[in-house]
PLY file of the C-alpha trace (Angstrom):
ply
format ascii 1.0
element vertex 469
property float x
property float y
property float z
element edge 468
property int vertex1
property int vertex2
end_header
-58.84 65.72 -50.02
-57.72 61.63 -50.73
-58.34 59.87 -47.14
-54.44 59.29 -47.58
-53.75 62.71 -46.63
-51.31 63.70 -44.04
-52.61 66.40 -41.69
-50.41 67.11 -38.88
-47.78 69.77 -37.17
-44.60 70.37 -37.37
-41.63 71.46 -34.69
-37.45 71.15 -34.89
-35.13 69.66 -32.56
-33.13 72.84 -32.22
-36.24 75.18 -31.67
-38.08 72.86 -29.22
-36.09 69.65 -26.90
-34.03 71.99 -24.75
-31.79 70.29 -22.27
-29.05 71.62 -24.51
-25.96 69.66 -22.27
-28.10 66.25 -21.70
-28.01 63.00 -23.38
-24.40 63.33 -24.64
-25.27 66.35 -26.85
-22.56 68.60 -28.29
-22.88 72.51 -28.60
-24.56 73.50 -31.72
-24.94 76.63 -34.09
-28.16 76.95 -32.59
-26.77 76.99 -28.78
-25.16 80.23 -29.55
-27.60 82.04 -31.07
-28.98 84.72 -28.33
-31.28 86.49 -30.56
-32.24 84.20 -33.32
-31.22 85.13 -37.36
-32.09 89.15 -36.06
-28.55 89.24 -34.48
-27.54 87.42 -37.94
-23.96 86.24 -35.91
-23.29 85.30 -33.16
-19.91 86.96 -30.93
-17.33 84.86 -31.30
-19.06 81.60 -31.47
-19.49 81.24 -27.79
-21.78 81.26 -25.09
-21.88 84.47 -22.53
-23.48 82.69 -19.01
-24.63 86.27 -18.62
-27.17 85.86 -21.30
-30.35 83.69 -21.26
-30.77 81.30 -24.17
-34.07 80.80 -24.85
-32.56 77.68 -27.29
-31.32 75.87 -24.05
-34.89 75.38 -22.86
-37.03 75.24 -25.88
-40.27 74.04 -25.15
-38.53 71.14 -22.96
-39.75 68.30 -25.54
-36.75 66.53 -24.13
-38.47 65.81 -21.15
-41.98 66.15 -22.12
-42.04 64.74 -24.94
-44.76 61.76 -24.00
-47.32 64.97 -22.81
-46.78 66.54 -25.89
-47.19 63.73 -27.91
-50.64 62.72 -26.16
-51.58 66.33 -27.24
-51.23 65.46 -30.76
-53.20 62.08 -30.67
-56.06 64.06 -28.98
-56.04 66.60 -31.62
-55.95 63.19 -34.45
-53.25 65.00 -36.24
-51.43 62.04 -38.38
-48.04 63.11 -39.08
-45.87 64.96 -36.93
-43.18 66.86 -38.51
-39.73 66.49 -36.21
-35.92 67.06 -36.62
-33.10 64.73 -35.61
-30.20 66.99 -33.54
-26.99 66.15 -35.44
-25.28 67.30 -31.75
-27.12 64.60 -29.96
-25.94 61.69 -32.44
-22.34 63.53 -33.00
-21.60 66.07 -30.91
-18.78 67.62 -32.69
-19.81 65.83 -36.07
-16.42 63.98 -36.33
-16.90 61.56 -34.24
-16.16 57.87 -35.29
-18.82 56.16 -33.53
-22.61 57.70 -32.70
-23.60 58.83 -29.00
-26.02 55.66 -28.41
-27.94 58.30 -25.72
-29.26 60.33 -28.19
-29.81 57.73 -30.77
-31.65 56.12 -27.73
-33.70 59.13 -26.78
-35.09 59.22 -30.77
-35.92 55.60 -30.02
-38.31 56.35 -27.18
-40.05 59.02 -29.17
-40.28 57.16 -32.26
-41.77 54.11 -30.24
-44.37 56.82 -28.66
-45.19 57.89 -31.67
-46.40 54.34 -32.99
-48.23 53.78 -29.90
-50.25 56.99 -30.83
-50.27 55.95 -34.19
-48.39 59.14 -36.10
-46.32 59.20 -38.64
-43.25 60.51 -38.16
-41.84 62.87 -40.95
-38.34 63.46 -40.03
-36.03 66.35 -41.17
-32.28 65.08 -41.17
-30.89 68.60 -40.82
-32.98 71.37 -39.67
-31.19 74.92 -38.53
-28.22 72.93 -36.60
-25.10 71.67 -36.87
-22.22 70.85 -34.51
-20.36 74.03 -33.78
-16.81 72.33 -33.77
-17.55 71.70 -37.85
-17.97 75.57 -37.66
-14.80 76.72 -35.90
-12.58 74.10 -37.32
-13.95 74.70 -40.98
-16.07 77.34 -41.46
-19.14 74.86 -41.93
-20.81 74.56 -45.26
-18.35 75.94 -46.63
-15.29 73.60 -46.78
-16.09 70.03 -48.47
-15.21 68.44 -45.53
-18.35 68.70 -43.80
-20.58 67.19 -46.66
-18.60 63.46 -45.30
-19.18 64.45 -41.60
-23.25 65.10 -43.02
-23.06 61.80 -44.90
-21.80 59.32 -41.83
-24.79 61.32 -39.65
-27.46 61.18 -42.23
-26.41 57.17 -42.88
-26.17 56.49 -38.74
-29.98 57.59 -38.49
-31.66 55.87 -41.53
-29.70 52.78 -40.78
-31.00 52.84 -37.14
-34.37 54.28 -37.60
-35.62 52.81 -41.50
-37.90 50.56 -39.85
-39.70 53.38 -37.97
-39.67 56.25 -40.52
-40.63 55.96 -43.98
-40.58 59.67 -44.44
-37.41 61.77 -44.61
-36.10 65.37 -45.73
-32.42 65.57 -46.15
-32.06 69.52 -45.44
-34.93 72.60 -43.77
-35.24 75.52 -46.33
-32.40 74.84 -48.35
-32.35 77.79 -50.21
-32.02 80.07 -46.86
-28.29 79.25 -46.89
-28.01 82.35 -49.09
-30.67 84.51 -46.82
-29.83 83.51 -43.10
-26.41 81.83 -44.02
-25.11 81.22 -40.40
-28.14 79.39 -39.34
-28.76 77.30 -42.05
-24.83 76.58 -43.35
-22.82 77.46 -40.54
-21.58 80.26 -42.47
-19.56 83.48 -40.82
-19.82 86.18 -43.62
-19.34 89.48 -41.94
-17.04 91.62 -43.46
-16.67 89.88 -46.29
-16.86 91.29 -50.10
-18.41 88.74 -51.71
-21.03 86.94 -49.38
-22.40 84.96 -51.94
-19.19 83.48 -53.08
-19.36 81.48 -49.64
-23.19 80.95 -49.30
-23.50 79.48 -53.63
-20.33 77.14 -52.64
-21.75 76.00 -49.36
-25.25 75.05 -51.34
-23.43 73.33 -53.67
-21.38 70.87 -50.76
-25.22 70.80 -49.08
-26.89 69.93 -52.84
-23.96 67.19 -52.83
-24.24 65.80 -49.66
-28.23 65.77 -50.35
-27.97 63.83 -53.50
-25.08 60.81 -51.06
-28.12 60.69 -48.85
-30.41 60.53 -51.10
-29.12 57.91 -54.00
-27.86 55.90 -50.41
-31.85 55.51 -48.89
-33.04 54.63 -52.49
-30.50 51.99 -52.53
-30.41 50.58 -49.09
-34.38 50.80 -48.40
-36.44 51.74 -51.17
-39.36 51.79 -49.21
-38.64 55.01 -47.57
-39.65 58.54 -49.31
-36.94 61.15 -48.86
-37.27 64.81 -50.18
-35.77 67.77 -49.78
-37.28 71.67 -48.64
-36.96 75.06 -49.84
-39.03 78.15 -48.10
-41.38 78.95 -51.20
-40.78 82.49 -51.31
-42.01 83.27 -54.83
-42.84 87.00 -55.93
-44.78 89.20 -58.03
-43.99 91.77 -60.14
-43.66 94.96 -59.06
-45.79 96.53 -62.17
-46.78 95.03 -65.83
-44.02 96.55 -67.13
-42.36 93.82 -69.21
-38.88 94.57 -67.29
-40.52 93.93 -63.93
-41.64 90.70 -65.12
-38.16 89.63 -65.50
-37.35 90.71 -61.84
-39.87 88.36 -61.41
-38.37 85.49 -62.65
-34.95 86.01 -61.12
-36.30 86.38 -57.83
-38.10 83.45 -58.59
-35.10 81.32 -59.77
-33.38 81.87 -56.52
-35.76 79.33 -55.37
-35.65 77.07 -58.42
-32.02 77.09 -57.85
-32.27 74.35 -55.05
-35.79 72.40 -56.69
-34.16 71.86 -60.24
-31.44 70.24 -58.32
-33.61 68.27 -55.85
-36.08 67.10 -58.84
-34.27 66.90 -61.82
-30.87 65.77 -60.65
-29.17 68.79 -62.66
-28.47 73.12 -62.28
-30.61 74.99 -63.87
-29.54 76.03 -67.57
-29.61 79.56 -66.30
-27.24 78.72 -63.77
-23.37 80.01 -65.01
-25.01 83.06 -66.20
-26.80 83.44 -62.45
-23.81 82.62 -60.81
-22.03 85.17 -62.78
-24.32 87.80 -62.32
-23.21 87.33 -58.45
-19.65 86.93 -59.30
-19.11 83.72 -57.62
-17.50 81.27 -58.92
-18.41 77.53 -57.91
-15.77 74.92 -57.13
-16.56 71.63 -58.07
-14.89 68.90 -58.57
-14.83 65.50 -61.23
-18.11 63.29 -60.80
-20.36 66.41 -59.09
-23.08 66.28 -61.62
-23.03 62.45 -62.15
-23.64 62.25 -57.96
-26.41 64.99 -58.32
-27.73 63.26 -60.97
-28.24 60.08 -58.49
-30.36 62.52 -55.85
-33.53 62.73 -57.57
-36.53 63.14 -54.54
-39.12 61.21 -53.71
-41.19 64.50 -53.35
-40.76 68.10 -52.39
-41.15 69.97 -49.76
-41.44 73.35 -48.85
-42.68 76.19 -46.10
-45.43 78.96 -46.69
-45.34 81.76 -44.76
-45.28 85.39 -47.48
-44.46 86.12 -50.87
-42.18 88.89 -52.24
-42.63 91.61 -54.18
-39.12 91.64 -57.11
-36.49 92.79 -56.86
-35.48 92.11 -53.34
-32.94 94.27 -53.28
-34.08 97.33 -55.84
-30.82 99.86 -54.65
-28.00 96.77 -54.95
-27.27 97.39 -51.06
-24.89 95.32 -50.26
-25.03 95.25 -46.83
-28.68 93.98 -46.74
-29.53 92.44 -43.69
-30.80 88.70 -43.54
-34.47 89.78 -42.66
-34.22 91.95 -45.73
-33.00 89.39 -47.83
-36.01 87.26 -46.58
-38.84 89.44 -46.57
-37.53 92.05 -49.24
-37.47 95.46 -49.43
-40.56 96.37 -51.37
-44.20 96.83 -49.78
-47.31 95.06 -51.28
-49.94 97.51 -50.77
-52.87 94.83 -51.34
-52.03 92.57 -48.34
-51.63 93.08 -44.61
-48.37 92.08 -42.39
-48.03 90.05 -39.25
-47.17 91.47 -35.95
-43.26 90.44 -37.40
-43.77 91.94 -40.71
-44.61 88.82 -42.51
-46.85 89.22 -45.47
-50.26 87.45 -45.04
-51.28 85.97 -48.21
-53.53 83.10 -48.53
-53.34 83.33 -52.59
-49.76 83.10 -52.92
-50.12 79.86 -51.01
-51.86 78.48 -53.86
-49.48 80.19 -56.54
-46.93 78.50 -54.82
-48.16 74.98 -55.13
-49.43 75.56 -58.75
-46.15 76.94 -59.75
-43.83 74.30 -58.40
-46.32 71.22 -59.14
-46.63 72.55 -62.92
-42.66 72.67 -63.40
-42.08 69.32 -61.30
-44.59 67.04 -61.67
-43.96 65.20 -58.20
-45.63 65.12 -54.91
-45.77 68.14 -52.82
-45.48 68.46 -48.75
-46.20 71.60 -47.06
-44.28 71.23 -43.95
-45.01 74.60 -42.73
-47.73 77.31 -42.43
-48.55 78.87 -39.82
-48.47 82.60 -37.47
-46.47 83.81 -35.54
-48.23 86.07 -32.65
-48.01 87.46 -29.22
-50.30 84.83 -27.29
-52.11 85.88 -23.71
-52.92 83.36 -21.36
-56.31 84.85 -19.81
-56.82 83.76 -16.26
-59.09 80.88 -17.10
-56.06 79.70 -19.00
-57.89 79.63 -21.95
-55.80 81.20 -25.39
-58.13 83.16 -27.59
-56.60 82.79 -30.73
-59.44 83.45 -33.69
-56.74 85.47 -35.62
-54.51 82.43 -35.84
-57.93 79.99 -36.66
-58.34 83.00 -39.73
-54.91 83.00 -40.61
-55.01 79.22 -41.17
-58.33 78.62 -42.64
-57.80 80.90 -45.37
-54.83 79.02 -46.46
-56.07 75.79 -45.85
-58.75 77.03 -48.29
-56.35 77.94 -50.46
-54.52 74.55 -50.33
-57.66 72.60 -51.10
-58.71 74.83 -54.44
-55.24 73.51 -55.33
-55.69 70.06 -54.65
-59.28 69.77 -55.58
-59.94 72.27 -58.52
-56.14 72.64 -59.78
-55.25 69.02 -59.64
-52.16 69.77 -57.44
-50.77 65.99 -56.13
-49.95 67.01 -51.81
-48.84 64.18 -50.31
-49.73 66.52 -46.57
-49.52 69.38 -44.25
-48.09 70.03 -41.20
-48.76 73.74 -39.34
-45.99 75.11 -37.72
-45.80 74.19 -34.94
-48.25 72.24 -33.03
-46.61 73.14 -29.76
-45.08 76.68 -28.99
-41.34 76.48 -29.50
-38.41 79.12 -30.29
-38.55 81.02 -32.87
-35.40 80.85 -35.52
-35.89 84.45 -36.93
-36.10 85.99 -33.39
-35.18 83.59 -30.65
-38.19 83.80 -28.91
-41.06 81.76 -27.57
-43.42 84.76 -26.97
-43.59 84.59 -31.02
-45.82 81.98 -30.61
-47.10 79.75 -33.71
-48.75 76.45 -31.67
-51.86 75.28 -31.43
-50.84 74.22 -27.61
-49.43 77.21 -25.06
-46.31 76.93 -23.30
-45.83 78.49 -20.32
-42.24 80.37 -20.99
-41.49 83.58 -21.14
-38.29 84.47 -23.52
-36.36 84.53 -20.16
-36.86 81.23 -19.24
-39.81 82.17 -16.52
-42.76 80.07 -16.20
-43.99 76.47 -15.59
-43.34 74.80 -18.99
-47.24 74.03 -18.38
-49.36 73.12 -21.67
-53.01 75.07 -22.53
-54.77 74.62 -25.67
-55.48 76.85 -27.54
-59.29 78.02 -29.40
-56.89 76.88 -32.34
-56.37 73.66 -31.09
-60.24 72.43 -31.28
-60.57 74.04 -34.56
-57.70 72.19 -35.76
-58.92 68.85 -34.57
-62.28 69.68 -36.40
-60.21 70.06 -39.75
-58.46 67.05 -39.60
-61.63 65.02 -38.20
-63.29 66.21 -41.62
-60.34 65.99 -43.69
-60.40 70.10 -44.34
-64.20 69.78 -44.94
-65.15 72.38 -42.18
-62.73 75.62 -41.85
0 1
1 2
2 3
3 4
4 5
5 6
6 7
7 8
8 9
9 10
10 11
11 12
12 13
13 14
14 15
15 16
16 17
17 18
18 19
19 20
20 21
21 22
22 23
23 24
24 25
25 26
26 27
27 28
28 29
29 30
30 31
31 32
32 33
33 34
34 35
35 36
36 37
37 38
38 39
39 40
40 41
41 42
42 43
43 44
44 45
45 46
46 47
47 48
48 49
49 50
50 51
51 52
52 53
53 54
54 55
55 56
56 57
57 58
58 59
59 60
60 61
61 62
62 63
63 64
64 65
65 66
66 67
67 68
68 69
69 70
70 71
71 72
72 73
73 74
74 75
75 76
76 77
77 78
78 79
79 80
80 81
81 82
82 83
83 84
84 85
85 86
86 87
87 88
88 89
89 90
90 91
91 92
92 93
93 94
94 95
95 96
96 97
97 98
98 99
99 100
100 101
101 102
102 103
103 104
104 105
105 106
106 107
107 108
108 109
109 110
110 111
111 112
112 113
113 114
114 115
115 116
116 117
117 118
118 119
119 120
120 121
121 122
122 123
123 124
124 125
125 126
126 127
127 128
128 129
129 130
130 131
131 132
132 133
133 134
134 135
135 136
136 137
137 138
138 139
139 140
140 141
141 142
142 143
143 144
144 145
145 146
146 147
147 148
148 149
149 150
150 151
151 152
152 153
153 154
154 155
155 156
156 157
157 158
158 159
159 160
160 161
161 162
162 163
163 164
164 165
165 166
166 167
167 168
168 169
169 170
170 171
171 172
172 173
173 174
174 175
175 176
176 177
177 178
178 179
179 180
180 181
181 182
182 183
183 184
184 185
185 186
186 187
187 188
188 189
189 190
190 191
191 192
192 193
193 194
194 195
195 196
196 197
197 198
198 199
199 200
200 201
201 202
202 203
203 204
204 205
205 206
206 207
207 208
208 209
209 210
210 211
211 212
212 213
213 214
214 215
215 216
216 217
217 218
218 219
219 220
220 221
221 222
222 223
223 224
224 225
225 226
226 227
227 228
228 229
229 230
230 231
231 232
232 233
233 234
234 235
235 236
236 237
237 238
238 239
239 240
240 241
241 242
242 243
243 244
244 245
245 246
246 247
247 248
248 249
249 250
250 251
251 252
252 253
253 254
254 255
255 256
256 257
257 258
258 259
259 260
260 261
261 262
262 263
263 264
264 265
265 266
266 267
267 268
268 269
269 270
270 271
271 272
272 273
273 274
274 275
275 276
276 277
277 278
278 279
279 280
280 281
281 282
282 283
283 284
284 285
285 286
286 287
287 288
288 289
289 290
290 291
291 292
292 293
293 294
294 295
295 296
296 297
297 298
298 299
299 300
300 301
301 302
302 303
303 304
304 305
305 306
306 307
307 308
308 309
309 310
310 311
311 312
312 313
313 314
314 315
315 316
316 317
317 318
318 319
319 320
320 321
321 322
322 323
323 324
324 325
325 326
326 327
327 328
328 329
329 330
330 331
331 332
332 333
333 334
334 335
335 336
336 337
337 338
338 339
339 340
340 341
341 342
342 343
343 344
344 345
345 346
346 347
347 348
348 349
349 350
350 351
351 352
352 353
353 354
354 355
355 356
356 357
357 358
358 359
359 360
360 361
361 362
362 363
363 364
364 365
365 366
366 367
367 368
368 369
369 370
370 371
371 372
372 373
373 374
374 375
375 376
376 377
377 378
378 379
379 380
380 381
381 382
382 383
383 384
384 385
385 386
386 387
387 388
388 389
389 390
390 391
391 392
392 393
393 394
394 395
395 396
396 397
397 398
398 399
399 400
400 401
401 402
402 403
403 404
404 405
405 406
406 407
407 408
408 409
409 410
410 411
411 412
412 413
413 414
414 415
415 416
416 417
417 418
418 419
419 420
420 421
421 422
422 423
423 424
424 425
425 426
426 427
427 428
428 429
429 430
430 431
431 432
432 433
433 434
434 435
435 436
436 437
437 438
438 439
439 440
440 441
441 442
442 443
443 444
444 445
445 446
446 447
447 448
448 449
449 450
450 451
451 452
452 453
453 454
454 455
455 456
456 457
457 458
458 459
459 460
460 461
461 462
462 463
463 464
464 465
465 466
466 467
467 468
């Protein structure tokens, strides 16, 4: 691996700073989301004070953010992976002037960051958004919002370009059309066509992207700003020729959103995909030429399973968002995570062959990692070898990419470092860090940190630059 490379871990606002009515900080999509993307909508889009929200707490980065960023320096990790809370800056995103307490509060945490010299990689919009953009327009939806993104996403590069040089405009882009509500803001129940809302939405996200974008190249070329997609690729279901072509639909899903990010332009298959789905995208004059000005610095994407095609083989068309994610169809040859989650250290390097051999730009894997159940032993020690497995076989799998395959990765960042809420589930006893948090998914507990076995085994990694696993 070069000695350029950027190991690290990565978190999101949302999922980890709690303190959900400090700072100035509007309500959020997140705020209202009991059980995670299981529930798949929230009631109502409000809050029930009868319910615990294991979102309100997080991991309490908010107020422990210097601890937790010590943590990091000890284990050497060199880029930390964060999110920017559009609610803290503009709390009901129409604001005309940014809350200078949040902006503030980014300041401090930036500043740490340089003391413990880490390189920030910061996501601009990560599973959020201010929930008065949802009730007054239906979020991604309505065209609106992409001016509401563009004034946030200009407010925090203007104030922060000196202490970031790494951006990504959206998280997991392509999940608009899998786990619409937390990633667009999008209330689809009941509707007939679904897709009709989640395609238009990506296209006002892929828009506002591109503003963003074509405004940091201009105003501080310096800085690198991508864009992210979950790289859920799949395999054929058998070698029958017509499988393969499941295949590559369920693959161009995902090339949907990088042909955009990378090449400034749809797909060519994309009127007869949109078809297919019967929806019907609204755009309007000078679209493409803005796209066209929105070409990435690099791309990034999460690795957590692949698929097996179709994802949908009976057409149901009430699939639920964790079917839409996972898919339907079981891979005999690979074994599942305690959540279902195909483990599949291969695919990991499939992934990053297949998008750096249609792209030809730098690749960032901003998140790997397991999700398990955790136990704090009474030493307070966290025993976590299957975790230390988990990741050394696709950190293998990374560096036969890099090193044999030729693959250009700029880094990689395991999700998450610290234990924080989960988005598919809503809770913290899904636990992915390589630090423990002592919360329970009622909100019981000290907020104490423990490392984990994990946590010395990562800091041997990076110390070696991936030589020992």
């Amino acid at each position: 691996m070069k000695s350029t490379f950027l190991w690290g871990v990565a978190t999101a606002a949302n999922q980890c700073e709690g303190a959900w009515q400090e700072g100035g900080k509007g309500i959020s999509t997140a705020d209202i989301l009991y059980d995670g993307t299981a529930g798949e909508y929230p009631e109502n889009l409000k809050i029930y004070p009868e319910r615990y929200y294991t979102y309100h707490t997080g991991n309490d980065f908010y107020h422990r953010y210097k601890e937790d960023i010590a943590l990091m320096k000890e284990m050497g990790i060199k880029c930390f992976r964060m999110s920017i809370a559009w609610t803290r800056i503009y709390p009901k995103g129409i604001e005309d002037k940014p809350n200078e307490e949040g902006l503030a509060f980014y300041d401090r945490v930036f500043d740490e960051l340089k003391k413990q010299g880490i390189q920030p990689l910061v996501t601009i919009s990560h599973y959020e958004m201010p929930l008065y953009l949802v009730q007054a327009y239906g979020g991604w939806k309505h065209r609106c919002v992409i001016d509401h993104y563009v004034k946030y996403a200009k407010t925090v590069l203007d104030r922060f370009h000196e202490k970031v040089k790494y951006w990504i405009t959206f998280n997991e882009m392509n999940f608009i059309s899998t786990i619409p509500f937390c990633a667009g803001g999008l209330l689809i129940r009941g509707k007939d066509n679904k897709e009709q809302d989640m395609f238009q939405g990506a296209h006002h996200q892929l828009l506002a992207h591109a503003l963003v974008t074509a405004y940091s190249h201009g105003s501080y070329p310096d800085l690198k700003i991508g864009c992210m997609v979950c790289g859920t690729l799949a395999y054929a279901q058998t070698p029958n020729p017509q499988d393969a072509l499941e295949q590559l639909e369920c693959d161009r899903e995902t090339y949907y959103y990088t042909d955009v990010f990378v090449r400034g332009r749809y797909p060519n298959y994309a009127d007869s995909f949109l078809k297919k789905k019967q929806v019907v995208l609204h755009k309007q004059e000078g679209d493409d030429e803005i796209l066209a000005e929105g070409k990435v610095d690099f791309l990034a994407f999460s690795y957590y399973f692949t698929r097996i095609a179709p994802i949908n083989p009976n057409n149901d068309p009430d699939l639920t968002d964790n079917e839409r994610m996972l898919g339907k169809l079981e891979n005999p040859y690979l074994q599942r995570t305690q959540w279902g989650w195909v483990i599949d250290p291969v695919g990991f390097r499939l992934a990053l062959n297949k998008f750096y051999d249609r792209y030809q730009v730098p690749l960032f894997v901003t998140e790997n990692g397991l999700g398990a159940r955790d136990v704090l032993c009474e030493d307070k020690r966290i025993h976590d070898d299957y975790r230390i497995d988990y990741l050394r076989q696709h950190i293998r799998e990374l560096k036969k990419a890099v090193e044999i395959d030729g693959v250009d990765v700029m880094g990689y960042t395991s999700w998450s470092g610290i234990d924080l809420v989960s988005a598919t589930s809503a809770q913290i006893t899904k636990r992915y860090g390589h630090v423990y948090v002592d919360y329970d998914d009622q909100g019981n507990g000290t907020g104490n940190r423990f490392k984990k076995d994990s946590f010395a085994w990562y800091k041997r990694v990076i110390e070696t630059n991936g030589e020992q696993l």
